[in-house]
C-alpha atoms as one frame of an Amber mdcrd trajectory, in Angstrom:
protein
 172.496 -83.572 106.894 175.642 -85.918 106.718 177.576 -85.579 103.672 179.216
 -89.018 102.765 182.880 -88.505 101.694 183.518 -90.046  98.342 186.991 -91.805
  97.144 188.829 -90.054  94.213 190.971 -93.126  93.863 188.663 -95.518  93.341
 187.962 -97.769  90.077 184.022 -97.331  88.836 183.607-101.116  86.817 182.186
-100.271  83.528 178.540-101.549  83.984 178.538 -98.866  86.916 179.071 -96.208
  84.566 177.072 -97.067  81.906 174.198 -97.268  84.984 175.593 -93.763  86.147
 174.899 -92.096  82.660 171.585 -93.890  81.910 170.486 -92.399  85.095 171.538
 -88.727  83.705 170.310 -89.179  80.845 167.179 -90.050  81.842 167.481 -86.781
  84.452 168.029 -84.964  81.956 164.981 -86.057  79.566 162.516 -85.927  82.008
 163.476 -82.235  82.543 164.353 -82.433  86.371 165.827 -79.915  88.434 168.960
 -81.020  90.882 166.623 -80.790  93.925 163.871 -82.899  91.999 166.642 -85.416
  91.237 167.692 -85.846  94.817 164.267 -85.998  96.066 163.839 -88.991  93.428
 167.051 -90.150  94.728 165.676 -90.047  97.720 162.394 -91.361  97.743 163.286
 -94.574  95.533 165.793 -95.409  97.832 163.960 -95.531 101.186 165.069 -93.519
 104.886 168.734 -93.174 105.616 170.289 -91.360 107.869 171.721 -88.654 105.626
 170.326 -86.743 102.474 171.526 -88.203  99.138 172.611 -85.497  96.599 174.460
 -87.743  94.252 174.237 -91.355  92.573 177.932 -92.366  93.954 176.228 -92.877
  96.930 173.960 -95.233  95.913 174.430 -99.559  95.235 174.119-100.696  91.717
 170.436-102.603  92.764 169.384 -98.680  94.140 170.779 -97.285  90.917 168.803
 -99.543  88.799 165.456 -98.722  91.015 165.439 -95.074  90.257 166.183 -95.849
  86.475 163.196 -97.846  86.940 161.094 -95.140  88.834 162.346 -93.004  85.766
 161.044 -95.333  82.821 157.933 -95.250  85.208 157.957 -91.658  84.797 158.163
 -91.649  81.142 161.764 -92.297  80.343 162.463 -94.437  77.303 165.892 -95.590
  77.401 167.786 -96.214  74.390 170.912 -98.419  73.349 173.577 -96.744  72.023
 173.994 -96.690  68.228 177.002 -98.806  66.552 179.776 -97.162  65.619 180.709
 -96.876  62.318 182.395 -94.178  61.566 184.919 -93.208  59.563 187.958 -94.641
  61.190 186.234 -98.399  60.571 185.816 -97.549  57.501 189.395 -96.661  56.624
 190.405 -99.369  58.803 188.685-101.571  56.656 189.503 -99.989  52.944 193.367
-100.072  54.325 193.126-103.731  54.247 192.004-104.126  51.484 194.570-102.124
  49.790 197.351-103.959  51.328 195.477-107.188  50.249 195.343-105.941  46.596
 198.882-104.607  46.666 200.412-108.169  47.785 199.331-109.807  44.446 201.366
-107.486  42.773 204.980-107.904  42.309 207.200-105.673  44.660 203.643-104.444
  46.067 204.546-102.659  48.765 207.014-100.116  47.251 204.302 -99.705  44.823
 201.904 -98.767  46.741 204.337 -96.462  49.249 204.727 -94.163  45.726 200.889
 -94.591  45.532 200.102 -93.363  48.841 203.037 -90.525  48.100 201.091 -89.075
  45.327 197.872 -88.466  47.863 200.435 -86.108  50.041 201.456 -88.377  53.050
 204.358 -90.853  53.563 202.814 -93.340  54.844 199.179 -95.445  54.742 198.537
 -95.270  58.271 198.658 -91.463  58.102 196.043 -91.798  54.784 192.554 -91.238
  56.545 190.100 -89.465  54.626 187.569 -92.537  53.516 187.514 -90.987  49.974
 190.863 -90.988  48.717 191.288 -94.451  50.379 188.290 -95.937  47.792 190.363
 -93.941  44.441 193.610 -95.563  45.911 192.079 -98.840  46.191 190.499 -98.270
  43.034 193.861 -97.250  41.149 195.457-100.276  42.939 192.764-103.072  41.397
 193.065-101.606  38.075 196.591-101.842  38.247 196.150-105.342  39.492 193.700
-106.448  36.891 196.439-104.834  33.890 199.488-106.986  35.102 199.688-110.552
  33.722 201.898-111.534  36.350 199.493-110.461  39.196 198.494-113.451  41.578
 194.923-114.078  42.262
């Protein structure tokens, strides 16, 4: 059996590798040992002249058919869940902040001794989602107290 030598170098687009890890994952839920995998490999794929042990050997269209013979084998493939996390979240309570600190006058010195009294210099470096919502909170209130803020 012919191994077929594989290029380190090479770019893999990103629809590849999203094909490369539904196929794993699908491996991997159906339970299959590496030589059941290659066999599958194998036998979706047709006769070639050498054994296939690995997906990088494969086309996109052959990839895609053993996904296929997967799903046929009880595979339910799933789309990734949005992301959400955290860093949005701050990403998103940051802007606010700034937005609430520009109504007031000399705002953003303000809000630098704000963000001083939750321990870092900076509100970049601020990124734990509940001190962001008191900050926000202590910057509205001050907002709503000064006669001279801008709406």
């Amino acid at each position: 059996m012919k191994k077929k030598s594989q290029n380190k170098n090479s770019a893999v687009s990103p629809e590849r590798r999203g094909l490369n890890a539904k196929l794993h994952i699908g491996k991997k839920a159906l339970g299959m040992t590496r030589d059941e995998y290659e066999a599958a490999l194998n036998r979706v794929t047709g006769n070639r002249k050498y054994w296939i042990e690995s997906a990088t050997a494969l086309s996109d269209k052959e990839v895609e058919a053993v996904i296929e013979y997967f799903i046929s084998l009880g595979f339910r493939p799933t789309r990734a869940a949005k992301k959400t996390g955290p860093r949005r979240i701050c990403a998103a309570l940051k802007k606010r902040i700034r937005a609430e600190a520009a109504k007031l006058e000399n705002g953003e010195a303000r809000l630098k001794g704000l963000v001083r009294r939750y321990k870092v210099e900076r509100l970049e470096w601020l990124n734990d989602p509940a001190k962001l919502k008191s900050l926000l909170k202590t910057v509205t209130e001050i907002c709503k107290k000064e006669a001279s803020c801008k709406s």
